[in-house]
N, C-alpha and C positions, 0 to 999 in steps of 0.2 A: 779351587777347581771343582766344579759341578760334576755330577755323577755322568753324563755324554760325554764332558771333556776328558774324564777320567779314561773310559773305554777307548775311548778315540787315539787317546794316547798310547794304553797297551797295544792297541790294536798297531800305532804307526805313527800316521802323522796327526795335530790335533784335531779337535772339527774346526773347519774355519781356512782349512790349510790349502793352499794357492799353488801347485807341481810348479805351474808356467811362472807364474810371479815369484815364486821362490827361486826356482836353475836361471830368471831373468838375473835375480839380484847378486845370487853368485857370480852368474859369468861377469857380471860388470864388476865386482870387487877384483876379480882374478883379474880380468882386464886391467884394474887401472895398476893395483899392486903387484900382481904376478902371483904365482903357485905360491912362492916363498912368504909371499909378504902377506899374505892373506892368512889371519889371526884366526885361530877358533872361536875367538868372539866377535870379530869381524862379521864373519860366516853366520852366528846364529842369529846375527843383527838383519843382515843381506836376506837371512832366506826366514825370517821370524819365527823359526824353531827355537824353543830350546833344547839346552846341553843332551836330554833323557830323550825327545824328540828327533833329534839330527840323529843320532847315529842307528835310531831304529829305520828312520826314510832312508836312510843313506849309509852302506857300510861302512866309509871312512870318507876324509879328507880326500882323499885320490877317487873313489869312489863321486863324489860331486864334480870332481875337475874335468874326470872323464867324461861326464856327462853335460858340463856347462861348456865343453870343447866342441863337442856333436853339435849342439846348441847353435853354439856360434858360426861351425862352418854351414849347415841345414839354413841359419837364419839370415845371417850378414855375408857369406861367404858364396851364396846361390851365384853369383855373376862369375864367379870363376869356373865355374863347368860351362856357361855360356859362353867364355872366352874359349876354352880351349874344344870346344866346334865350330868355330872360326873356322873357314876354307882355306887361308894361308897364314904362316909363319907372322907376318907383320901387322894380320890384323889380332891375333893370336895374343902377340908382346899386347900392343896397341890398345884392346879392351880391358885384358889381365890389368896390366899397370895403371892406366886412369882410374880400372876402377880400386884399384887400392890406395891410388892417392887421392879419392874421394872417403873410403871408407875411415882409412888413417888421419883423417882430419876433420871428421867430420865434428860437429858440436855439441851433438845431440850422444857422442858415445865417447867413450877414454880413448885420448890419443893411441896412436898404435895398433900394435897387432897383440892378442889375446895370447897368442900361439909363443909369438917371438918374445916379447915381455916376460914371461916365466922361462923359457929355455932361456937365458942369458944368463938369469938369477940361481937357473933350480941346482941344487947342489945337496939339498936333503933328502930327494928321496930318487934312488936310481930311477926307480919302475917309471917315473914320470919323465924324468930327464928323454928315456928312452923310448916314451910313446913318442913325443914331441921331434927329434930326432927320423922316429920309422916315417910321423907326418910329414917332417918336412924333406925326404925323402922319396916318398911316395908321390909327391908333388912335381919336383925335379922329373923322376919318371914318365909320370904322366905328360908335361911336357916335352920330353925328348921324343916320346911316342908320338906325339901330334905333329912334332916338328920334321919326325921321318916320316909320317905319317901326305904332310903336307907340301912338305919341298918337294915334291911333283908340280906342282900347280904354280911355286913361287921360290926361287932360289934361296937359301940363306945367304947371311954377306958373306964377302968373300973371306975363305979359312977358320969360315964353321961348319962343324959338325954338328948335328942335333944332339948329340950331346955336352960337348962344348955349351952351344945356343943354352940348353938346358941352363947350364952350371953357370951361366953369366943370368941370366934373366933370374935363376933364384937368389943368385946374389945382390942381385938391383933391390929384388922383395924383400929380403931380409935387412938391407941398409935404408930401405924407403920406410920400414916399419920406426928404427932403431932413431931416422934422423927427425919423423913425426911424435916421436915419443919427446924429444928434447925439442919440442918447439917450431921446427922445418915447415913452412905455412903450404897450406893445397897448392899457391901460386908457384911457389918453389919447389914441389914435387911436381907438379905440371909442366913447369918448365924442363927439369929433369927428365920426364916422359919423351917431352916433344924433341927433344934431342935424341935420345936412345930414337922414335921413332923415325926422324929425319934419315937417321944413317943405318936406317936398317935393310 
């Protein structure tokens, strides 16, 4: 180590060191493995820190997750706030779900959902368990909010409530995530869309 890289090091992270390329390589380890599955050496491989380097950028393990989570909802996850300012309930499902059965299967990223893929698994560290939990609760919310929000303008089917509607459509998200993880192709989540939105 050269006397720059020496500083650079006490100082944090080394010279040379890449935030955006680094929280990129985590989130995608986290994505493909989940919270669990993602090794300490996994991690200083994904973000090319070393062991003395990571935990000075980064308070902990949870500490990167939080942040490769922001990451991924701010970067891949933009079209769902465009979804739910949709003017009605059906265009609402309509943009949400295609666009996750584009995102969930896409080529270029790890099957699945980032989010869902570790809640399934997490079981070592509460505090995460329960961010991932408030998320995917916060989301249900927010669409019930939209959906009482917008059933003026467009009925829900009949003997729903927005929130019902809620607790159904996040259940479709979270089995659209679980069925692209195991394989389920775009064509097969599309179809599965086009049905939810036929009968909606």
């Amino acid at each position: 180590m050269c006397g720059n890289d020496r500083v650079c090091a006490l100082m944090g992270a080394p010279r040379g060191y890449d935030e955006d390329r680094a929280l990129e390589g985590a989130l995608r380890l986290f994505w493909l493995r989940g919270y669990e599955g993602s090794s300490l050496a996994g991690l200083l491989c994904a973000t090319g820190l070393n062991r003395a380097s990571f935990y000075r950028v980064f308070d902990s393990k949870e500490d990167l997750f939080a942040r490769a989570v922001a990451r991924y909802q701010q970067k891949y996850l933009s079209f769902r706030d465009d979804a739910l300012a949709e003017p009605t309930p059906r265009r609402i499902v309509e943009k949400l779900l295609y666009g996750l059965a584009e995102l969930h299967t896409d080529l270029n990223t790890p099957p699945g959902c980032l989010e869902t893929n570790s809640a399934l698994s997490c079981v070592e560290s509460n505090d995460v368990r329960l961010e991932l939990i408030r998320s995917r609760d916060q989301t249900r919310a927010s669409l019930e909010a939209r959906f009482a929000a917008t059933m003026r303008r467009e009925p829900l089917p009949r003997g729903m409530t927005p929130a019902k509607a809620a607790l159904f459509v996040s259940t479709v998200v979270q089995g659209m995530a679980v069925q692209a993880k195991h394989g389920t192709s775009r064509g097969e989540l599309r179809d599965l869309v086009d049905s939810i939105v036929a009968s909606w």
